[in-house]
N, CA and C atoms as an extended XYZ file, in Angstrom:
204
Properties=species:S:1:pos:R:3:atomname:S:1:resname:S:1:resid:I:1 pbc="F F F"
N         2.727       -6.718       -9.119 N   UNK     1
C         3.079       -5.354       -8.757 CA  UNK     1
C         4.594       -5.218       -8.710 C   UNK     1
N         5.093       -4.049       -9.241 N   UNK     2
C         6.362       -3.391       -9.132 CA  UNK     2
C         6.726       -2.838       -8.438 C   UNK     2
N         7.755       -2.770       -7.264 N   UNK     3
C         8.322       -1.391       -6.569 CA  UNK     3
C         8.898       -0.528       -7.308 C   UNK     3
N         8.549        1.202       -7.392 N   UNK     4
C         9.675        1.769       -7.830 CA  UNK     4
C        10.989        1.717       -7.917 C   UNK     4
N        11.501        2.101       -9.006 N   UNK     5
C        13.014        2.026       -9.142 CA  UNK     5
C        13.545        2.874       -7.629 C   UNK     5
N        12.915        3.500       -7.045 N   UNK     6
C        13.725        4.474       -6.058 CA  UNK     6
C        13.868        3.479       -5.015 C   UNK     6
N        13.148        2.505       -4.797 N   UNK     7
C        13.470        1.346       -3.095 CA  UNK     7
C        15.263        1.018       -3.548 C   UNK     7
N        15.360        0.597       -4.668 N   UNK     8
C        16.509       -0.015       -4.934 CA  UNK     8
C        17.795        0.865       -5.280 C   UNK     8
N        17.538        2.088       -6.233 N   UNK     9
C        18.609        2.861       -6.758 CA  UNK     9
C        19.094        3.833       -6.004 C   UNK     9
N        18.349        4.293       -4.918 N   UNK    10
C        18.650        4.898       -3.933 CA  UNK    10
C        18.742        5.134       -2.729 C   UNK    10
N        19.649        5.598       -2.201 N   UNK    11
C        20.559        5.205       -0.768 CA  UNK    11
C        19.094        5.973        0.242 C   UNK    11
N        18.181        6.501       -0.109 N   UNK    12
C        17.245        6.606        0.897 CA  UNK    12
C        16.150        6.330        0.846 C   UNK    12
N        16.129        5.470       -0.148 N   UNK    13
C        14.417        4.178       -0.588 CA  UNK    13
C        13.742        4.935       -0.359 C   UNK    13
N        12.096        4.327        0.002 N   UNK    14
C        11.429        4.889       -0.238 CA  UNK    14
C        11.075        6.433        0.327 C   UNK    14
N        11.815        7.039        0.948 N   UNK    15
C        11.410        8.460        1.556 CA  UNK    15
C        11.643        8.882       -0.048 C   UNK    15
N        12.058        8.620       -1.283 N   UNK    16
C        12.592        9.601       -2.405 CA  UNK    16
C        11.308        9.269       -3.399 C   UNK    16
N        10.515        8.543       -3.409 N   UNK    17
C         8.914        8.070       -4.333 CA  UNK    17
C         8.675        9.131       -4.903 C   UNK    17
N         8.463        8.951       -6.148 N   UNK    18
C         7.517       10.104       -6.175 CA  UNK    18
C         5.938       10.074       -6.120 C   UNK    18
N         5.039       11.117       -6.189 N   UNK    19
C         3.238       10.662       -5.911 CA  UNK    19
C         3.207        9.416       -6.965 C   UNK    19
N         3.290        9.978       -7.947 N   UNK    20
C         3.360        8.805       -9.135 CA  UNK    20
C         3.640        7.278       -8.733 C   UNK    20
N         4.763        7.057       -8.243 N   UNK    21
C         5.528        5.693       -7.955 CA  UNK    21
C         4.034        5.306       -7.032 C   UNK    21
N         4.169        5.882       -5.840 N   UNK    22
C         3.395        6.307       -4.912 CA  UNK    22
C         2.159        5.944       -5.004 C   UNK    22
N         1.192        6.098       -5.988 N   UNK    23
C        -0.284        5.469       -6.246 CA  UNK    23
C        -0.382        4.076       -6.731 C   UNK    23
N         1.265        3.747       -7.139 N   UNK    24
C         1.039        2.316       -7.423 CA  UNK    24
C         1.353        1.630       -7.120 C   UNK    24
N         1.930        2.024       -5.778 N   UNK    25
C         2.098        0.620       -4.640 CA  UNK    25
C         0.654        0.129       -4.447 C   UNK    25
N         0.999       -1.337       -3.899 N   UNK    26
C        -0.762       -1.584       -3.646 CA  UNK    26
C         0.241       -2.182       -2.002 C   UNK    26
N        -0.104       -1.691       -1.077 N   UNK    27
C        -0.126       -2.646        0.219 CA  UNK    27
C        -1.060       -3.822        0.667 C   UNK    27
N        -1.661       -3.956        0.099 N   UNK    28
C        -2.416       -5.604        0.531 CA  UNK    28
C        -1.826       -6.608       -0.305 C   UNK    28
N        -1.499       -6.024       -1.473 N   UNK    29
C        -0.854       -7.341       -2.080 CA  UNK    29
C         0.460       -7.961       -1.474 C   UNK    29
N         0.680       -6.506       -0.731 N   UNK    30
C         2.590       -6.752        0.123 CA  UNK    30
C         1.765       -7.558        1.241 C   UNK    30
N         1.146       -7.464        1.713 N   UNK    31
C         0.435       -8.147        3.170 CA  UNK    31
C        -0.165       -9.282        2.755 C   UNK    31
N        -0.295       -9.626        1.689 N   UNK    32
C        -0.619      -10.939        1.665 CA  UNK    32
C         0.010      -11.547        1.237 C   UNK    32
N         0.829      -11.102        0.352 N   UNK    33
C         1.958      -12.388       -0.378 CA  UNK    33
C         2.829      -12.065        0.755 C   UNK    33
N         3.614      -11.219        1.587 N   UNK    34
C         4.173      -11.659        3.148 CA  UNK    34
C         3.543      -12.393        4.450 C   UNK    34
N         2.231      -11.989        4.014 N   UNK    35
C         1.882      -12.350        5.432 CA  UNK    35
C         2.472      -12.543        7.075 C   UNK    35
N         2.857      -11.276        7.082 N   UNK    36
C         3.893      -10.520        8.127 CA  UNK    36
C         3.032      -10.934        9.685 C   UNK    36
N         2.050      -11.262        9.952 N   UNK    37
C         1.671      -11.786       11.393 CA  UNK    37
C         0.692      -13.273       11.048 C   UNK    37
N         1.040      -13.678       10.256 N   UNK    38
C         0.544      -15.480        9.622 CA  UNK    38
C        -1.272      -14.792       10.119 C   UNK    38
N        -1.927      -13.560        9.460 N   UNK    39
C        -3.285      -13.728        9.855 CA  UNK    39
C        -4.031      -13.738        8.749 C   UNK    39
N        -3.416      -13.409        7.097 N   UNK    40
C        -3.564      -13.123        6.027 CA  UNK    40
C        -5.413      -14.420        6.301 C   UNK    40
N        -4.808      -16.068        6.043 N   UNK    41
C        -5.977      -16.766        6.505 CA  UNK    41
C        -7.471      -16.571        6.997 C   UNK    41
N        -6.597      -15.764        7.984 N   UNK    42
C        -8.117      -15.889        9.000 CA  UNK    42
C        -9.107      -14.629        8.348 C   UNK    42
N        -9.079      -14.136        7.362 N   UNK    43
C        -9.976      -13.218        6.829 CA  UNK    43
C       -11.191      -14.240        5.366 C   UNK    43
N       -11.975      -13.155        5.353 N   UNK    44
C       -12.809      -14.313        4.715 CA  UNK    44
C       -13.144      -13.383        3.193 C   UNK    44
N       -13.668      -14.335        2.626 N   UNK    45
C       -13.193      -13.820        1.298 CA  UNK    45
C       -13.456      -11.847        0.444 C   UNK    45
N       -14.955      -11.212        1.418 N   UNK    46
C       -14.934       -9.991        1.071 CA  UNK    46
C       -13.274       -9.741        1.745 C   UNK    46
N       -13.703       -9.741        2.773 N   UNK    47
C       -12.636       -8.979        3.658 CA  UNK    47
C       -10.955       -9.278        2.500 C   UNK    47
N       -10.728      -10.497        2.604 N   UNK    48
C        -9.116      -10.828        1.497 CA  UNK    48
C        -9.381       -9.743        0.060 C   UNK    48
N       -10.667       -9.707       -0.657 N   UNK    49
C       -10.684       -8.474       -1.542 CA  UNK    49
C       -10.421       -7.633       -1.354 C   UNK    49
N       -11.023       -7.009       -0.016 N   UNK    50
C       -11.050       -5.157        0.668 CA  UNK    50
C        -9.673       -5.118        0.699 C   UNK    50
N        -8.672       -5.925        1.493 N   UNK    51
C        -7.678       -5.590        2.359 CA  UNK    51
C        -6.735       -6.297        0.765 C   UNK    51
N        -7.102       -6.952        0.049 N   UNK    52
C        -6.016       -6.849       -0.986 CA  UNK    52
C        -5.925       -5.972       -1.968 C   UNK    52
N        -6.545       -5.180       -1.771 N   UNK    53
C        -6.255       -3.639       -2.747 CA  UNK    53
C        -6.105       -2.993       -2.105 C   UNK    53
N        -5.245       -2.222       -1.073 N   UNK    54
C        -5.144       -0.882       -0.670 CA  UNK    54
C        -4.476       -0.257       -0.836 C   UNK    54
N        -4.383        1.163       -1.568 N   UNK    55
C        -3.064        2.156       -2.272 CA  UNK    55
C        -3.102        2.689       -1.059 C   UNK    55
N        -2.520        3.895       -1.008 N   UNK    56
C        -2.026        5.218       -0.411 CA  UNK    56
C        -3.223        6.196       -0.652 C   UNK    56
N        -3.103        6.941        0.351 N   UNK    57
C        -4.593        7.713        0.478 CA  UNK    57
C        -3.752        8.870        0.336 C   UNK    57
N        -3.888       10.178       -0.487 N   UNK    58
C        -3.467       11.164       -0.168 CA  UNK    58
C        -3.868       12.465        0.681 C   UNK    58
N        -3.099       12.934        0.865 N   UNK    59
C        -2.979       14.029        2.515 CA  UNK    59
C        -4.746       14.692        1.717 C   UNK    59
N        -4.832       15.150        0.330 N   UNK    60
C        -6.243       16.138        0.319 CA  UNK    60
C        -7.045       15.189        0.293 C   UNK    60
N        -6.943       13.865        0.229 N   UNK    61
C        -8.299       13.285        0.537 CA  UNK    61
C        -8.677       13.098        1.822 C   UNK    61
N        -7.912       12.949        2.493 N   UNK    62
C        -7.896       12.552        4.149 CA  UNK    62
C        -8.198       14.083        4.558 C   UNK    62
N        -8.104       15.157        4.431 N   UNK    63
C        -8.554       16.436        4.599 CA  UNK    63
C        -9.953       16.453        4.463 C   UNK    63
N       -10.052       15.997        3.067 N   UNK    64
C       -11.798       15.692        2.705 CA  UNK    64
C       -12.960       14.743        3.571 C   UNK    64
N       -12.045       13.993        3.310 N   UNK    65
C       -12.761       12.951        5.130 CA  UNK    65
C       -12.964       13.712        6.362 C   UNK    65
N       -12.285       14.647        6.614 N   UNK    66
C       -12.030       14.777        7.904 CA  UNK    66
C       -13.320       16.392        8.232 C   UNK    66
N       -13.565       16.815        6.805 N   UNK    67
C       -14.735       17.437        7.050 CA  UNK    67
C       -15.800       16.746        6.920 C   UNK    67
N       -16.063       16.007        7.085 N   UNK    68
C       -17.362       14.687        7.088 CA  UNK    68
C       -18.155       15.048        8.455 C   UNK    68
């Protein structure tokens, strides 16, 4: 995975993303290749799948959830 050019070229990182950049962050892959509280381990192998793909949810889907 790539960070957008905007973390680096610009003086206000990521607040400047665009949606685009934006759908292709993946955050589990950042959480596991950091492993920012050493717990990455203790998950078992569904769970390391689930939690190693997670994008960005956008605001109308979370709207859509929220009439559930």
């Amino acid at each position: 995975d790539t960070l957008p050019t905007s973390t680096t070229s610009s003086p206000t990182g990521p607040a400047m993303f665009t949606w685009s950049e934006l759908k292709r962050l993946n955050a589990g892959f950042w959480f596991f290749s950091q492993d920012p509280f050493g717990t990455a381990d203790s998950l078992e192998e569904e769970e390391r799948w689930r939690a190693g793909n997670q994008s960005i949810c956008s605001l109308q889907l979370y709207l859509q959830l929220s009439d559930l």
